[in-house]
N, C-alpha and C positions, 0 to 999 in steps of 0.2 A: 361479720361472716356473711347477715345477709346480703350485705352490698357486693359479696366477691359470686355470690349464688343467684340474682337474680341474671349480670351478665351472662353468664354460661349458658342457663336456662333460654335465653332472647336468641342464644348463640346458634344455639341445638335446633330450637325451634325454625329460626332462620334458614339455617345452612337445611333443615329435612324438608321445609317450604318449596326451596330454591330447587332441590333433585326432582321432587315431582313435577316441580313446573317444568323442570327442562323435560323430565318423561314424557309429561301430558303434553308438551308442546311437541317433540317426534311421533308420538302417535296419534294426533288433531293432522300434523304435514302430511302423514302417509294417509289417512283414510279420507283427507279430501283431497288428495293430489294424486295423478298416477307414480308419484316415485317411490321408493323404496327405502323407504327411512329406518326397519330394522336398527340397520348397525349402529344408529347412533342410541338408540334407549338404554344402553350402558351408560351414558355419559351422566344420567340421573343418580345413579351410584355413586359415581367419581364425584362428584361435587357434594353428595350428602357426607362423603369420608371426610372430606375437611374437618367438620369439627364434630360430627357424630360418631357415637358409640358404633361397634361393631353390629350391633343386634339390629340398628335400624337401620346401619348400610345393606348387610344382608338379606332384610325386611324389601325396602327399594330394591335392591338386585332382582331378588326373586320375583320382583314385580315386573321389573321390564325385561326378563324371560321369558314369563310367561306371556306378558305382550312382543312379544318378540314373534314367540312361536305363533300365537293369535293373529300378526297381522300377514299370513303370509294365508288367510281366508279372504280377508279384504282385498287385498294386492292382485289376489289370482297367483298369488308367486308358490306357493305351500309346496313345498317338498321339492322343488327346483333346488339345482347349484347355488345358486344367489343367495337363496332366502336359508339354506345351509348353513351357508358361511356367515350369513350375518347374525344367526342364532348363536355359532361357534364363538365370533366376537362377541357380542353381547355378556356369554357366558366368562369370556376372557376378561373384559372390561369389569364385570362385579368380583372376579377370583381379584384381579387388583384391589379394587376401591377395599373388600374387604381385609388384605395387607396392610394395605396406608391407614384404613381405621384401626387396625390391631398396631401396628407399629408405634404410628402418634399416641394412641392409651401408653401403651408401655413407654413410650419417652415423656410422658403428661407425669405417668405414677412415679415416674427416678426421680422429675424435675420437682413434687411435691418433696419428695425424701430429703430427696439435696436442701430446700429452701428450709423443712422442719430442723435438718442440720443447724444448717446455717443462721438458724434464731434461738438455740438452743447455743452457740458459740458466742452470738454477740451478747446473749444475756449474760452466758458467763467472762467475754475481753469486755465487754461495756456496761454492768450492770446500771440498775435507775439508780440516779442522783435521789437522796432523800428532800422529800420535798418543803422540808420547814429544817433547820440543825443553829441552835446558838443563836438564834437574832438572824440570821439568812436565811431568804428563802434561793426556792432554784428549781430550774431548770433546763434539760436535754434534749439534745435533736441529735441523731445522725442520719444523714442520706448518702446512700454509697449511689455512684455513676454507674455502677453496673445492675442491669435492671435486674434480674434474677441473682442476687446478692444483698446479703444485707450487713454487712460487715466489710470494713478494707484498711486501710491503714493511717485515717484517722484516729483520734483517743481523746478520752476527759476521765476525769477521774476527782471524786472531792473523799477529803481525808479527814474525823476530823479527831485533834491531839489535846491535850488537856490546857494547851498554850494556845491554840489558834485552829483555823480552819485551814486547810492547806487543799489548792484547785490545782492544775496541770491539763492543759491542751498542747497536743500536738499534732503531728504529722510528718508522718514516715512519707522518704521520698522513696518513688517507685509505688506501683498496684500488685494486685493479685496475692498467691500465698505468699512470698516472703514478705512483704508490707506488712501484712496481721501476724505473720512470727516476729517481726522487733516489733510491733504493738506491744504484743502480750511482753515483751521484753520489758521495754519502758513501763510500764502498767504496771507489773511485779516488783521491781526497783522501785518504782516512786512510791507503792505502796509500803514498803518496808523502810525505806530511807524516811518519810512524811512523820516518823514514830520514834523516830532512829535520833534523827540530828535536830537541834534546835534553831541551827546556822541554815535556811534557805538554799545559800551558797552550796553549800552540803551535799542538800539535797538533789541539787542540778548536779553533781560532780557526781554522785552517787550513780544516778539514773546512764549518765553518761560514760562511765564504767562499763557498765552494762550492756551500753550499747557497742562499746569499742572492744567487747569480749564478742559480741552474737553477728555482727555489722561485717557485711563483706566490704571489701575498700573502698570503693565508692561510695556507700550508702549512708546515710546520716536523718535523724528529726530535727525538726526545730519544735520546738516549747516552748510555752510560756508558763511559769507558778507563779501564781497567786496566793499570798499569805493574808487572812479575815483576822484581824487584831481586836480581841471587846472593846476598844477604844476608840476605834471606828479608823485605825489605821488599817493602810492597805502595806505589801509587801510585793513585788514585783522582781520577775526574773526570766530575762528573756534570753533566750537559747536561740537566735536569727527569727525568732514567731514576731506576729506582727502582733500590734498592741493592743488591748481591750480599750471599749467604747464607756468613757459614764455617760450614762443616760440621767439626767437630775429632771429634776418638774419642770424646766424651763430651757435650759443652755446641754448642751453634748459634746464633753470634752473628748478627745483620744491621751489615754494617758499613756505617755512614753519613760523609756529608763535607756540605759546604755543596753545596745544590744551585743550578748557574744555568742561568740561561735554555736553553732546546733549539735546537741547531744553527738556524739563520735569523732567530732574536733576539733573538739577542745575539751580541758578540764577546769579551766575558772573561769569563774562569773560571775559580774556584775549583779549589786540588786535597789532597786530603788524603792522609795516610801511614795504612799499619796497618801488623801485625805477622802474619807465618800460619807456623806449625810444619811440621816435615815430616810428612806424613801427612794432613796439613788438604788442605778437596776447599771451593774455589769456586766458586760457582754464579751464574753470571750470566742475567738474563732476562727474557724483554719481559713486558706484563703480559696477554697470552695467556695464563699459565698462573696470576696470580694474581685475574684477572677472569672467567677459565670461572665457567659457573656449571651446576645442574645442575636436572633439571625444576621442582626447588620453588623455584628462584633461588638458592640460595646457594652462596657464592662456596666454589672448590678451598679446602679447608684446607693448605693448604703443609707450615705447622706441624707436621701431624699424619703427614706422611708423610716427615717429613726422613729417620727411619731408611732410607729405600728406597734413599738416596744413599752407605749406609757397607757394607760389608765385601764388594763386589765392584769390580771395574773399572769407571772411568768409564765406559765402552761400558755393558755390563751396568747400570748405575743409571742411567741416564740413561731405560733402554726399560721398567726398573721404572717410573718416574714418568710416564713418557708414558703406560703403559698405566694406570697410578692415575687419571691423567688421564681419558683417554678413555672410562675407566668411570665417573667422576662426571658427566662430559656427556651422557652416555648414545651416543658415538659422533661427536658432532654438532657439535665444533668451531664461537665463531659470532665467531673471531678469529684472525689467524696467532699463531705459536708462535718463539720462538727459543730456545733453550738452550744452553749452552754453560758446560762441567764443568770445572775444575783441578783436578788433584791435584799438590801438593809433592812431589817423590819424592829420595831421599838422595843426587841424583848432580847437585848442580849445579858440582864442578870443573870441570866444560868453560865452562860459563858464566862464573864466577867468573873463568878464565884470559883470559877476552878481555874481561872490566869493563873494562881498563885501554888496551884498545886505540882507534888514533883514528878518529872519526868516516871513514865510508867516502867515497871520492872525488865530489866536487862536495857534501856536506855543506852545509849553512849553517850558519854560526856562532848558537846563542840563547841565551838569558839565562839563566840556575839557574831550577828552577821554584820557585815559593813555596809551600813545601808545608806544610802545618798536621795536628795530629795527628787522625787520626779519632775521632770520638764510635762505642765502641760498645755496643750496649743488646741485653743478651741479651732 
């Protein structure tokens, strides 16, 4: 909080510097010059509105009125036509500034409301990944493209079921409100299906239901799910999503499965197996971060920053790479963001001890999934 309070304070302080200088500078022109500089001591108002309060525009107004009217002693001009009119504007020029200061407040106080909203919705479409569950650790990023938002139509979601840990990234195509209404689509379904079906497959055809009931015709996600096996098996299911990264202590595979159709068109789905060590850190993620581009156009090297992802905490690498990020964009974000971090960690007996346990009450019974080995290409 204090970082968002000392800029404002530097702001204020700036922008009431800047009016009086321009005051004291029309009134230093007219009392050593013979012109007639009146009319412009308003304009010290007008520039203190920018980013000040009403009370201090007001404040400056009143000042360069009253030198307004004061300098028509030095000028010789005092009670002339001229020096009339230039009091009349003056008084004109702070009746605005103090407008544009009341205006900008009340567009400042909506824009706070709106963004209190809009963090009070992403808590509830995207709440925090827990940050240790089964032998996995994790963690979350989202950067929405729109700077005054903080939500859009990326998603992650981690589940976790008495069989497995079950992940989910996607991306709605299309911005704005309908992208975060089939968020919250997807999000709902996969949460319920993650609990539901033991078949992965399932669960993508589940989700995809859902999307093909809420989904105007064009519109569709792609996804990836991820199934955490205590065995250190992995489970994969790609909906047209591009593939998570292992990250190991040494080598960083991409590991790939057959890709189908993106939630809304299609209903079946490939799902493929891999293998990850303890200490391996998976990276799942929308293509925000492999489509940024940067002023000359080219694309984040991923590649060249995977180290940013090894020898500290999820947390900690994840805010390495955002910031890698945001420095090759120059700031400027011109797509959401999802991220979402695994790490193996050497404690999955607790996991392990409930494999065996049965599906929770009201379950439905599904089929074994058909799962096929991963293809992976360093």
């Amino acid at each position: 909080m204090l970082s968002n309070v000392v800029p404002r304070i530097g702001d204020f302080v700036g922008q009431l510097g800047a009016g009086l200088l321009v005051l004291g500078a029309a009134v230093a022109v007219g009392a050593v010059t013979d012109l007639s500089t009146a009319g412009y001591f308003g304009l010290g108002a007008l520039v203190t509105a920018v980013t000040c309060p009403p009370a201090a525009t007001l404040g400056v107004g009143l000042a360069a009125e009253v030198m307004a009217v004061a300098s028509g002693w030095w000028d010789h001009r005092f009670g002339n036509g001229q020096h009339i009119a230039a009091c009349i504007l003056v008084a004109a020029q702070v009746a605005v500034a103090v407008y544009v200061s009341v205006s900008r407040n009340r567009r400042s106080s909506e824009l706070q409301q709106v963004r209190a909203v809009a963090e009070v919705a992403q808590r509830a479409l995207l709440p925090e990944v827990p940050i240790a569950l089964h032998g996995a650790g994790f963690a979350a990023r989202y950067l929405s493209a729109a700077k005054e938002a903080s939500v859009g139509g990326d998603l992650y979601e981690v589940v976790a079921t008495p069989h497995t840990i079950r992940m989910i990234i996607g991306d709605v195509r299309g911005k704005g409100l309908p992208a975060v209404r089939l968020a919250t689509v997807v999000l709902g379904a996969f949460r319920e299906a993650a609990v539901t079906w033991l078949d992965q497959g399932q669960v993508a055809a589940a989700c995809a239901r859902s999307v093909g009931r809420e989904a105007e015709p064009e519109d569709f996600v792609t996804a990836l799910l991820v199934d955490i096996y205590p065995d250190g098996r992995l489970s994969l299911c790609s909906a047209g999503h591009h593939p998570p990264l292992l990250v190991g202590a040494t080598a960083t595979t991409t590991l790939t499965c057959p890709s189908s159709p993106p939630l809304g068109l299609g209903d079946r789905f490939a799902t493929a197996t891999a293998d990850w060590a303890v200490g391996d850190r998976l990276l799942l993620f929308t293509d925000g971060l492999i489509e940024a581009r940067d002023g000359e156009r080219a694309f984040f090297p991923l590649e060249r920053h995977v180290d940013l992802l090894r020898d500290v905490p999820p947390d900690a690498a994840l805010d390495r790479l955002t910031s890698a990020l945001t420095r090759h964009v120059g700031g400027n974000l011109h797509d959401d963001l999802a991220l979402l971090l695994v790490e193996r960690r050497p404690t999955g007996a607790a996991l392990a001890a409930t494999a065996q346990a049965p599906l929770s009450a009201g379950a439905l019974p599904a089929t074994p999934a058909n799962a096929s080995a991963a293809t992976m290409s360093e």
